[in-house]
C-alpha positions in Angstrom: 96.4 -97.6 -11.1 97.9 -95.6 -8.3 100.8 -92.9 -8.6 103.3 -91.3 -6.4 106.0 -89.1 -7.3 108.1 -91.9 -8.4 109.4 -92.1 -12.0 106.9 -94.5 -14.2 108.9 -97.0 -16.4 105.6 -98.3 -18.7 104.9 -96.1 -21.9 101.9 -93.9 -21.3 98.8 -95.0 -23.7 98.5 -92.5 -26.5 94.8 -92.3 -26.0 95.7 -90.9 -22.3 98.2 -88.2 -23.3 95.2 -87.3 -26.4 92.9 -87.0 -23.8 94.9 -84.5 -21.3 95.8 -82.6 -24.4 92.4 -82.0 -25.4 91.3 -81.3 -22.1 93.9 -78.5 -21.5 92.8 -77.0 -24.7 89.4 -77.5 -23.6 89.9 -75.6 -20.5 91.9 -72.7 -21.4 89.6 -72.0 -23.7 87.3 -70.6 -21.2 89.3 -68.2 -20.7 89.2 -66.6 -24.3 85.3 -67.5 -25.1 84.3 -63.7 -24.2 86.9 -61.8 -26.2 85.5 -61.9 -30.0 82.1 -61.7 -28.8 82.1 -58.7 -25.5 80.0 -56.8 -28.5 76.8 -59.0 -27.8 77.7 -59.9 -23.7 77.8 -55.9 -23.5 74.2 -55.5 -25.0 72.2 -58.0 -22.9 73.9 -57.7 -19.7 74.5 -53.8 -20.0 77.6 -53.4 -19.8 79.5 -50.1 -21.4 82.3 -50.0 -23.7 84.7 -48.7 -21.5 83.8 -51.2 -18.7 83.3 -54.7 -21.0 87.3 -55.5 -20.8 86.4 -56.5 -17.1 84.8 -59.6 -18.3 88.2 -60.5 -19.7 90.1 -58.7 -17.4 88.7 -60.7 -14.1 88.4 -63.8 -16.0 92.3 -63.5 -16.2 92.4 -62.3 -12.5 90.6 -65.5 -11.4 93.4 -67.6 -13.1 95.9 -66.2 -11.7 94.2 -66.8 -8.2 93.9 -70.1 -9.0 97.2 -70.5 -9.9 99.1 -69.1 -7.0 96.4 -70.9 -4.2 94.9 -73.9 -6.3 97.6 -75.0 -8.8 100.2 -75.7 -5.4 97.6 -78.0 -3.9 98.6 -80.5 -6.3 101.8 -80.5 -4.1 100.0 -82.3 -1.3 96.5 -83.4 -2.2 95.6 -86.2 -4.5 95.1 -85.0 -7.9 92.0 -86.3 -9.2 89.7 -85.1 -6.5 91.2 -81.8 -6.6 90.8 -81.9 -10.6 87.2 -83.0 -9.9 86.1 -80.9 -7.2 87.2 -77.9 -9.9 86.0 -78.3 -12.5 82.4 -78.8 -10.7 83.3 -75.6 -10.0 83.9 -74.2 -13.7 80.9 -76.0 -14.9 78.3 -74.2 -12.2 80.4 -71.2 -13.3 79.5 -71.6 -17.2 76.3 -72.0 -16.4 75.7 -69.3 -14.3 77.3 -66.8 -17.3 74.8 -68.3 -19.9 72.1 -67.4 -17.6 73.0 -64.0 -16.3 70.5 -61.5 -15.9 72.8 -58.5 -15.0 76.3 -57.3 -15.6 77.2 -58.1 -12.3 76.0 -61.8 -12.0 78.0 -62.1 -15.4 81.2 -60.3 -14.4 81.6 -62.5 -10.7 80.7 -65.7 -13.1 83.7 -64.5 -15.6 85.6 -64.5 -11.8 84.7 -68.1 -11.1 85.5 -69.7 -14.7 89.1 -68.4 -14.3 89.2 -70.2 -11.2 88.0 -73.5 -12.7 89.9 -73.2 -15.9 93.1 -73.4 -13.9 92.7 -77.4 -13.8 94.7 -77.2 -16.8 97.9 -76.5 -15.2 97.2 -78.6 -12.6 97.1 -81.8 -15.8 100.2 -80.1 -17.5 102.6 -81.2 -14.5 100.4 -84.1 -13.5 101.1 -85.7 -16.6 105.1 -85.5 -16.2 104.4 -88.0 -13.4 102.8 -90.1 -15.7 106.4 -90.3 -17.8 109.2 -92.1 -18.0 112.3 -89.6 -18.3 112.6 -91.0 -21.7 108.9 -90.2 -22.6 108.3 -87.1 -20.8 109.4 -83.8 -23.2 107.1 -85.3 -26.2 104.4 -86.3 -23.8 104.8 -82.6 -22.2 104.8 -81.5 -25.7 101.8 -82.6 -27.0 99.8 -82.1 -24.0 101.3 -78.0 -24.0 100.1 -78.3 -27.9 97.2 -79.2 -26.8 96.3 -76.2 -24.5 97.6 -73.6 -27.5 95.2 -75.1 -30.0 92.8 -74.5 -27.3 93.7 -71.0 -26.5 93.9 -70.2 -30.3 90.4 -71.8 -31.4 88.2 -70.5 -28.7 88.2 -66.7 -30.5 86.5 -68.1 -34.0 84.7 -70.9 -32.3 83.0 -68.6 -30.1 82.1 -65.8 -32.7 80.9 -69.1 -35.0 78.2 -70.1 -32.1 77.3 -66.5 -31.6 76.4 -65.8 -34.9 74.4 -68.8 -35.2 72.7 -69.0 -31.8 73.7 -66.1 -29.6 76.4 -65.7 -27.0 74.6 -67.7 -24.2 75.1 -71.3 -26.2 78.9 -70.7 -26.1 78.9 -71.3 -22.2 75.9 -73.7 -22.4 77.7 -75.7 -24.6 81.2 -75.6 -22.9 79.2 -76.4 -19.9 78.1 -79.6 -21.4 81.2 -80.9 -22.8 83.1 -79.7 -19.7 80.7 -82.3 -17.5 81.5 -84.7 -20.4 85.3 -84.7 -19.4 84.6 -84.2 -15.9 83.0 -87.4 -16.5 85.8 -89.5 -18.5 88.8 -87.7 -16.4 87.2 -88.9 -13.1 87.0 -92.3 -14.9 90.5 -92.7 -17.0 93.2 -90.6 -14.6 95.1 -92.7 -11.8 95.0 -91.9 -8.7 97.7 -89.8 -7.6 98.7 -89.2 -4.0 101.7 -86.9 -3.2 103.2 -87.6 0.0 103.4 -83.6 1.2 106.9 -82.7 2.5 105.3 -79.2 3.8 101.8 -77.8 5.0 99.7 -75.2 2.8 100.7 -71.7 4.1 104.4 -73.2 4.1 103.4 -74.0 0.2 102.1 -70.5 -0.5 105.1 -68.9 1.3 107.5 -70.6 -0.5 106.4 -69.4 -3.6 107.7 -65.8 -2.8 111.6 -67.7 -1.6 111.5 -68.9 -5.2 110.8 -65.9 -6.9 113.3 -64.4 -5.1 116.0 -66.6 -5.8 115.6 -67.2 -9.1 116.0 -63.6 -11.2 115.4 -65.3 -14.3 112.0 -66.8 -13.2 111.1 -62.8 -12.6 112.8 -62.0 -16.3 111.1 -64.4 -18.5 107.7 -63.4 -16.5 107.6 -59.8 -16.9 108.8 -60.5 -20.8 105.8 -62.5 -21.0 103.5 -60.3 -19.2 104.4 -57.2 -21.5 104.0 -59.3 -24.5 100.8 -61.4 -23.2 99.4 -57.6 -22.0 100.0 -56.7 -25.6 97.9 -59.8 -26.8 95.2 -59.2 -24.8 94.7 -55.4 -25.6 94.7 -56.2 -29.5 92.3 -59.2 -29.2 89.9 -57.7 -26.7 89.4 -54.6 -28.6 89.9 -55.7 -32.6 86.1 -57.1 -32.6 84.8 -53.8 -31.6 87.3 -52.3 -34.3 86.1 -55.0 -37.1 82.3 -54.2 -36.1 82.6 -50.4 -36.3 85.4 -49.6 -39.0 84.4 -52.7 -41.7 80.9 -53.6 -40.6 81.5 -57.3 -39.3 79.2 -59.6 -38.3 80.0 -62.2 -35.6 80.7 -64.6 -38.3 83.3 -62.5 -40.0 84.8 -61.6 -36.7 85.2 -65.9 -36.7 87.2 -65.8 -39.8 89.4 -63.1 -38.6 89.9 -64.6 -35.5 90.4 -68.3 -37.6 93.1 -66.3 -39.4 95.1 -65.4 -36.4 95.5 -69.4 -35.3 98.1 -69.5 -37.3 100.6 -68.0 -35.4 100.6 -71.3 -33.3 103.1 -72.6 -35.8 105.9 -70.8 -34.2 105.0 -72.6 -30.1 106.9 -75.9 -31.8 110.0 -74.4 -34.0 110.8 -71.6 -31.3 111.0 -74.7 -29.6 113.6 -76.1 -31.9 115.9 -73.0 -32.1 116.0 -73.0 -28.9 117.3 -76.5 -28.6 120.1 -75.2 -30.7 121.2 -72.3 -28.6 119.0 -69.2 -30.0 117.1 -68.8 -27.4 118.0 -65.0 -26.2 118.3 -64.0 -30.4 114.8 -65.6 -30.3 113.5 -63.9 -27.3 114.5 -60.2 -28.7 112.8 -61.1 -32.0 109.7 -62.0 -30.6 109.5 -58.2 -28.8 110.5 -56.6 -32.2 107.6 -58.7 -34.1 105.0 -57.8 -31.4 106.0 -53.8 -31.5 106.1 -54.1 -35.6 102.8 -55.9 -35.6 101.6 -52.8 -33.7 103.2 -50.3 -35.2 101.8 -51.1 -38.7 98.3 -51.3 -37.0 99.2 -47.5 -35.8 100.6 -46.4 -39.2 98.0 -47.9 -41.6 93.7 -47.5 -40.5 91.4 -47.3 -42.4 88.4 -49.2 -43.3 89.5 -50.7 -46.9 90.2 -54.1 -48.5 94.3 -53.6 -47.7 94.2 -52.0 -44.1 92.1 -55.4 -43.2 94.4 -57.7 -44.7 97.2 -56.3 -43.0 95.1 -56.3 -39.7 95.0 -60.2 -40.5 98.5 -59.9 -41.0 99.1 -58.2 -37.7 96.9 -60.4 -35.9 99.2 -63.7 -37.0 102.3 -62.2 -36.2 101.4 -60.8 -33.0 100.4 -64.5 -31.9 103.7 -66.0 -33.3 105.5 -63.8 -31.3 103.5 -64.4 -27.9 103.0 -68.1 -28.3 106.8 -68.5 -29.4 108.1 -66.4 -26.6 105.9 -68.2 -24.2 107.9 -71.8 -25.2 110.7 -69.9 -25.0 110.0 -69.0 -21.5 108.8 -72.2 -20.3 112.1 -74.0 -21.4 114.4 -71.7 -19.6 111.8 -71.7 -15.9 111.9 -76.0 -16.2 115.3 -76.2 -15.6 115.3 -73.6 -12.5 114.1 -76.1 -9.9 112.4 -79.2 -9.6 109.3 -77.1 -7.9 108.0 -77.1 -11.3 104.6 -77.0 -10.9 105.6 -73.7 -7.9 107.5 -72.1 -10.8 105.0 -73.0 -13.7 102.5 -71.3 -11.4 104.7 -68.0 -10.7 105.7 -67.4 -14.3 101.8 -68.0 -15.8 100.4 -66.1 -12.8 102.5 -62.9 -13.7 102.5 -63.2 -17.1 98.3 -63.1 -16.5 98.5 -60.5 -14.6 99.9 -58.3 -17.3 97.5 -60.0 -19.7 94.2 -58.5 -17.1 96.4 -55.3 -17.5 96.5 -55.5 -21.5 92.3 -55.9 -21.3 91.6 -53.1 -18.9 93.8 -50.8 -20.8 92.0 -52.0 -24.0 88.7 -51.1 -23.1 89.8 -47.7 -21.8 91.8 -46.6 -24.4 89.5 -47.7 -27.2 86.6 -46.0 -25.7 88.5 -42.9 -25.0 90.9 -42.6 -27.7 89.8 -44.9 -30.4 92.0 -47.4 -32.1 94.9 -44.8 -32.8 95.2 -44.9 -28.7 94.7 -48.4 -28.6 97.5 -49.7 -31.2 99.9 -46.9 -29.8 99.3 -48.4 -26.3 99.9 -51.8 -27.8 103.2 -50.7 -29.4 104.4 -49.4 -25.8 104.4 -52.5 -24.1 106.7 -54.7 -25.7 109.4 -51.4 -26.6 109.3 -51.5 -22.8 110.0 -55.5 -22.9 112.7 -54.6 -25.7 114.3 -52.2 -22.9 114.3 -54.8 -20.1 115.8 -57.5 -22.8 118.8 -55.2 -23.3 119.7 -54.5 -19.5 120.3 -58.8 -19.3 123.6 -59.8 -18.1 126.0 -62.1 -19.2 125.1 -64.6 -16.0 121.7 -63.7 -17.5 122.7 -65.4 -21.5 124.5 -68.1 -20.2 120.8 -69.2 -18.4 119.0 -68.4 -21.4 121.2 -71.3 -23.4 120.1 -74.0 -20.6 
């Protein structure tokens, strides 16, 4: 089969939409692999405390490359070989972090798996050209569900594998089933050829002409990016807190991080409200859950039986309120322009951006100032998301009920 931006009419195969969904899961979960287990990378590669949140932190930077330069390719080029030709990419990547012998071989590898990883929002939009009209918000839908479970699973999985057989298998072994899909996606997608109405560097430019004309776009990013910054400060820094305050191993840092996959439940019923109009309600209580979540963690340390329960606690809310916030966002950016896959790549790209800033400022501030620092930090940035929320205009609600 052959595709070109026309509209399909046939239902899509439900073993094709479960495959895209569990290769977006697959994929983003690279990105999330080194956060529950920095501890151990830190060790053998000889990294310091205050410098191991640049594994995350240029992991995240490499995405956000890839989405502004790679993700618009799929405007012009046909999609499977630009899928492939990545995720070649991710898999020598993978590989090259299992085998590092130095912190700096490691930290360019983290670089270059960000990069590959992006082929999951290249599938996200390619699979809305495999839709009907009809079809497409549930097939959209379960593929998006597909790429939280993934994002939410990596943490424990990783710390599992690490406990069991060190940090090096977790890349080895994502390197093999990456190949794997490499090997069935190559096989099962249709081709897809776009017929480009514009060149490259008119691509790329055009990118800034739709920030710019659409304030919302820039809105619902930086709310993300504060919240998502937020995210990645607590998660980059509450394994070194579980190791030193409570004595974890990696496998209890795994049931922790099991704990916190939870908060996925909120991705499909923000969804819902906001199908019923309470979007902008929605979008305020997600700030005021994140800055609560972190505000107990301020108020309450320790290293008892309660104080770890409530950092379970925290941990679940504090995803519920990213992951809802992120559907939130998504809904409102769709119905901008029909550049989706231009706008997709704007929003995710500065709400990562803000994510590389949470991890960087995690590292620092835990090394220098300890956890106190590091939750007050966290509270910060979504207070200042509360602040932006409350300067919207009434131009500004109406949009947010689209």
């Amino acid at each position: 089969m052959h595709l070109q931006n026309d509209v399909k009419t046939t239902p899509v195969p439900s073993w094709l939409i479960l495959l895209l969904a569990a290769a977006c899961g697959l994929l983003a979960a690279n990105l999330y692999y080194a956060q529950t287990v920095i501890g151990p990378i830190s060790m053998t590669t000889g990294l310091s405390s205050a410098a191991a949140g640049l594994i995350v932190t240029l992991t995240q930077i490499g995405y956000v490359i890839g989405l502004l330069f790679i993700v618009p390719l799929s405007d012009i080029l046909e999609n499977k070989r630009l899928i492939t030709f990545f995720l070649i990419i991710l898999v020598v990547a993978l590989i090259a972090a299992a085998f590092s012998p130095n912190a700096i071989l490691f930290l360019a590898a983290s670089l270059f798996i960000g990069i590959g990883s992006v082929v999951a929002q290249i599938l996200v939009p390619y699979a809305t050209y495999l839709t009907s009209e009809e079809q497409r918000g549930r097939v959209v839908g379960n593929v998006m569900s597909g790429l939280l479970l993934g994002i939410m699973l990596a943490r424990p999985v990783a710390s599992f594998i690490t406990s069991l057989l060190g940090w090096q298998a977790v890349f080895v072994f994502s390197a093999i089933i990456i190949v794997l899909l490499t090997l069935l996606l190559s096989r099962a997608l249709p081709a897809r050829q776009p017929q480009p109405a514009m060149k490259y560097g008119q691509l790329i430019l055009s990118l800034g002409s739709l920030l710019k004309t659409f304030p919302m776009l820039r809105r619902r990013a930086l709310y993300q990016a504060s919240l998502f910054g937020a995210f990645s400060l607590f998660w980059t820094t509450v394994p070194m807190q579980l190791a030193n305050e409570y004595g974890m191993s990696q496998q209890g840092i795994a049931w922790f991080a099991l704990a916190g996959v939870g908060g996925a439940v909120a991705a499909p019923i923000a969804g819902r409200w906001a199908d019923k109009g309470f979007t902008r309600i929605l979008t305020g209580l997600a700030m005021v859950i994140a800055a609560g979540s972190f505000g107990l963690a301020y108020l309450f340390q320790g290293h008892s039986t309660a104080t770890l329960v409530l950092l379970v606690i925290v941990a679940i809310t504090l995803d519920m309120a990213v992951s809802g916030n992120l559907v939130l966002g998504q809904r409102i950016i769709y119905s901008l322009s029909e550049a989706r896959g231009r706008v997709n790549g704007i929003f995710m790209s500065i709400f990562f951006i803000g994510g590389a800033i949470g991890s960087s400022l995690g590292s620092w501030s835990y090394a220098h100032g300890g956890w106190s620092l590091t939750t007050l930090i966290g509270l910060v940035m979504p207070l200042l998301a509360l602040v932006y929320y409350f300067t919207e205009k009434k131009a500004d609600v109406v949009s947010n009920h689209l």
